[in-house]
C-alpha positions as a Markdown table, in Angstrom:
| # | Residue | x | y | z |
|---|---|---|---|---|
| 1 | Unk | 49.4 | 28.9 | -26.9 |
| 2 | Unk | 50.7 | 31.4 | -24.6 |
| 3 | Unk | 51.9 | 30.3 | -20.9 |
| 4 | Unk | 50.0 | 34.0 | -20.0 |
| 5 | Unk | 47.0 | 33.7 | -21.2 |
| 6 | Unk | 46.2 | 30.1 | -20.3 |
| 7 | Unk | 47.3 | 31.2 | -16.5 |
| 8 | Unk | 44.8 | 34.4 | -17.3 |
| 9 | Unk | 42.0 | 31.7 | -18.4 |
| 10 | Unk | 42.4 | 29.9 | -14.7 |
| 11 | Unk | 42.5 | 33.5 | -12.7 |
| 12 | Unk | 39.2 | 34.7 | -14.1 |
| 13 | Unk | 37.6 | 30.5 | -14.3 |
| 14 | Unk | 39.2 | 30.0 | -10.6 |
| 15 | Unk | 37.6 | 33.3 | -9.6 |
| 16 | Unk | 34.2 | 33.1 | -10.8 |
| 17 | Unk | 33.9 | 29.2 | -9.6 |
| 18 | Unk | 35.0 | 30.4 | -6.1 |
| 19 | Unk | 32.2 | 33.5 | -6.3 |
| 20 | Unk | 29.2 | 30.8 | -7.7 |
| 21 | Unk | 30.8 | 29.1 | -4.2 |
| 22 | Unk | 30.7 | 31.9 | -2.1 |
| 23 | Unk | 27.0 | 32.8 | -3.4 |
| 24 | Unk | 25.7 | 29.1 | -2.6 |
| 25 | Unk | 26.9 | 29.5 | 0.7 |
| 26 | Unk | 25.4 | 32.8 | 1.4 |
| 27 | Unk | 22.1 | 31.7 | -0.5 |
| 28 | Unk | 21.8 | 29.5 | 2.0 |
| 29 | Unk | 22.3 | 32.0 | 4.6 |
| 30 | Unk | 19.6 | 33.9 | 3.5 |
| 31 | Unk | 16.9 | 32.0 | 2.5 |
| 32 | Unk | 14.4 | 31.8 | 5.7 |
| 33 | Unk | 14.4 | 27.4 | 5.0 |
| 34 | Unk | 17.2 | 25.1 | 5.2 |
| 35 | Unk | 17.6 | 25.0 | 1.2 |
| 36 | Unk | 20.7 | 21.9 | 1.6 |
| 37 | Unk | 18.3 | 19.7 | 4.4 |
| 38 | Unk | 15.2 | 20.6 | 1.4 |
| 39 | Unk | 17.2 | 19.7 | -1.1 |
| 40 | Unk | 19.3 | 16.5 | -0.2 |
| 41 | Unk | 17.4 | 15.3 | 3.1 |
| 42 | Unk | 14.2 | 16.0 | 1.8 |
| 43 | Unk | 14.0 | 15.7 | -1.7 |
| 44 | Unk | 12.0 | 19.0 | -2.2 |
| 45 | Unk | 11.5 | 19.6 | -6.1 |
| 46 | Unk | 10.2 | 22.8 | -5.3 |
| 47 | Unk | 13.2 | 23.8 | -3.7 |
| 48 | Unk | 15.5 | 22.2 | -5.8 |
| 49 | Unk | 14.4 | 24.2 | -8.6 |
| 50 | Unk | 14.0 | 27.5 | -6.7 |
| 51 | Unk | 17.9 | 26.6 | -5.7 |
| 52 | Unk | 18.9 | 25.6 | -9.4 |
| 53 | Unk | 17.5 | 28.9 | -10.8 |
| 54 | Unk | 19.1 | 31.1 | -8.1 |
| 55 | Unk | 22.8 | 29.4 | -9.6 |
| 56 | Unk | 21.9 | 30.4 | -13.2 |
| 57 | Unk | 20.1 | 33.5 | -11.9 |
| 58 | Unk | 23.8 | 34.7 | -10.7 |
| 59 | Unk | 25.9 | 32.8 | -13.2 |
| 60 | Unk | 24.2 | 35.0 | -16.0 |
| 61 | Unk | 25.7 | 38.4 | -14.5 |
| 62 | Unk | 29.0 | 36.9 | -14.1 |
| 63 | Unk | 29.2 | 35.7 | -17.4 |
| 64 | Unk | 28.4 | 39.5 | -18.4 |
| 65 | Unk | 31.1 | 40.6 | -15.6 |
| 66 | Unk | 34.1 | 37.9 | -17.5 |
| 67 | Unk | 32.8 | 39.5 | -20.9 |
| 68 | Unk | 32.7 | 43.1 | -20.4 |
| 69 | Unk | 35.6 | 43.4 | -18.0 |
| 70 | Unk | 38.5 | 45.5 | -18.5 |
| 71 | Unk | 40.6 | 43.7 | -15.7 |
| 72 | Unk | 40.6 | 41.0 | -13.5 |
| 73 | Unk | 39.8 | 43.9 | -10.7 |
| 74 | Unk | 37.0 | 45.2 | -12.8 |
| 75 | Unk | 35.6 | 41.4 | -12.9 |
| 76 | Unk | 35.8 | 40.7 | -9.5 |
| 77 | Unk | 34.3 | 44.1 | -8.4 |
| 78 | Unk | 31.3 | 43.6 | -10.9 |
| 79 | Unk | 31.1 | 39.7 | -9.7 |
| 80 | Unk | 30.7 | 40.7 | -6.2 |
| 81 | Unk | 28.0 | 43.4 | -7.4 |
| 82 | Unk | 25.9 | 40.9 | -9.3 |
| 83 | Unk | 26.2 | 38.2 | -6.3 |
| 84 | Unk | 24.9 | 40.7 | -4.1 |
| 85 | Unk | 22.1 | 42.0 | -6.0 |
| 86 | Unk | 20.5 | 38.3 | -6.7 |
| 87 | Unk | 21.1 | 37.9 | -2.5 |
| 88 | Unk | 19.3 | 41.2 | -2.3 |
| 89 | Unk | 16.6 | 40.0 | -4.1 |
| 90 | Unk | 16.4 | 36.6 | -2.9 |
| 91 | Unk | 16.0 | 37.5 | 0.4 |
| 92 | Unk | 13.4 | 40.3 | -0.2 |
| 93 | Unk | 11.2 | 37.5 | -2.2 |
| 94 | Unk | 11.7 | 34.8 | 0.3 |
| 95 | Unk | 10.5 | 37.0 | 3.2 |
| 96 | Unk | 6.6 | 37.5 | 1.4 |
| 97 | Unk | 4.2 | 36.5 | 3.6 |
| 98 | Unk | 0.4 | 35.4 | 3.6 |
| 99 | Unk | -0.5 | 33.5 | 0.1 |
| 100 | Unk | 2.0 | 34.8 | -1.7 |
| 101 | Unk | 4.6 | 33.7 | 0.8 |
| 102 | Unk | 7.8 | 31.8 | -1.2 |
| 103 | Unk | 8.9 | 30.5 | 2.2 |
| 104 | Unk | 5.7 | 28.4 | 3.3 |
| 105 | Unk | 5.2 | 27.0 | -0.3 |
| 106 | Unk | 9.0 | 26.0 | -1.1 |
| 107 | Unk | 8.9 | 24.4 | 2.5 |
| 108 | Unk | 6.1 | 22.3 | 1.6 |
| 109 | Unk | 7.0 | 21.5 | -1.5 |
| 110 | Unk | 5.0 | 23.2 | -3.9 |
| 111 | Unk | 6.5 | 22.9 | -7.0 |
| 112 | Unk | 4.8 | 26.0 | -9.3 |
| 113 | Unk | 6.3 | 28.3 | -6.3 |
| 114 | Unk | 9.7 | 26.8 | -6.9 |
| 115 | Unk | 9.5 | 27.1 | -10.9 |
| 116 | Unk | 8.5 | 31.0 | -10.4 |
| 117 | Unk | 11.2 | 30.9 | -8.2 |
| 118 | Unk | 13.6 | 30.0 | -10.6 |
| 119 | Unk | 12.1 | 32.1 | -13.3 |
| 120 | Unk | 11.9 | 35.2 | -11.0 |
| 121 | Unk | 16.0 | 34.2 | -10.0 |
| 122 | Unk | 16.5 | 33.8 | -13.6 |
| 123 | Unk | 14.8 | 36.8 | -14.8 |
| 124 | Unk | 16.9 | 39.3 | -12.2 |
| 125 | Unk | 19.8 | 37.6 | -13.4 |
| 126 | Unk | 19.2 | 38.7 | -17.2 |
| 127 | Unk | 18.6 | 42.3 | -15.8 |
| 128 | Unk | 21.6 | 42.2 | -13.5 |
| 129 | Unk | 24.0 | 41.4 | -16.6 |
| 130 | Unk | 22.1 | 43.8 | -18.8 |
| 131 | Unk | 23.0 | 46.6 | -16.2 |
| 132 | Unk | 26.6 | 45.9 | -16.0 |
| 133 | Unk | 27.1 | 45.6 | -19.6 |
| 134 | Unk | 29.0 | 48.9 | -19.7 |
């Protein structure tokens, strides 16, 4: 095995771990509820699962990014892109309000809300990747 290509492996792993980082910070940041005192103070299922789907929701279009990249530039440009987009869409869904509202159910633990959550993360995730697959 090549010296090169195993140091190419770790750029492009390295990279993608630190973006997955980087967009469970930000997640946090712009979700309207406190996802990490839900989640490990509170032992909300509902947001636990809304959090969970949200990491494969943007893992999916970073797996299409390390795929269909022609550089380590072209990865990190498209990685960037797709953390953005599931942000984008993360905060518009959390910001519903009246019945439909993702914020007051996920706070109170509701756990259907935090499944369609997930799904809806999910789902944006598969069309994120399909749109970058170039």
């Amino acid at each position: 095995m090549e010296l090169g290509l195993f140091t190419g492996f770790l750029g492009f792993f390295v990279t993608a771990l630190l973006l997955v980082i980087v967009f469970l910070y930000l997640y946090a940041i712009v979700t309207p509820y406190d996802d990490y005192k839900l989640i490990f103070e509170e032992n909300n299922l509902a947001a636990s699962l809304g959090f969970g789907g949200a990491i494969i929701g943007v893992s999916i279009p970073l797996y299409s990014a390390l795929v269909h990249s022609t550089s380590y530039l072209d990865f990190a440009i498209w990685g960037l892109i797709a953390i953005l987009i599931q942000l984008i869409f993360a905060f518009i869904v959390t910001r519903l309000g009246g019945k439909y509202s993702f914020k007051d159910k996920v706070s109170n633990g509701v756990i259907s809300v935090g499944i369609l959550m997930a799904f809806l993360s999910i789902s944006i995730g598969l069309l994120n990747a399909g749109s970058m697959s170039y």
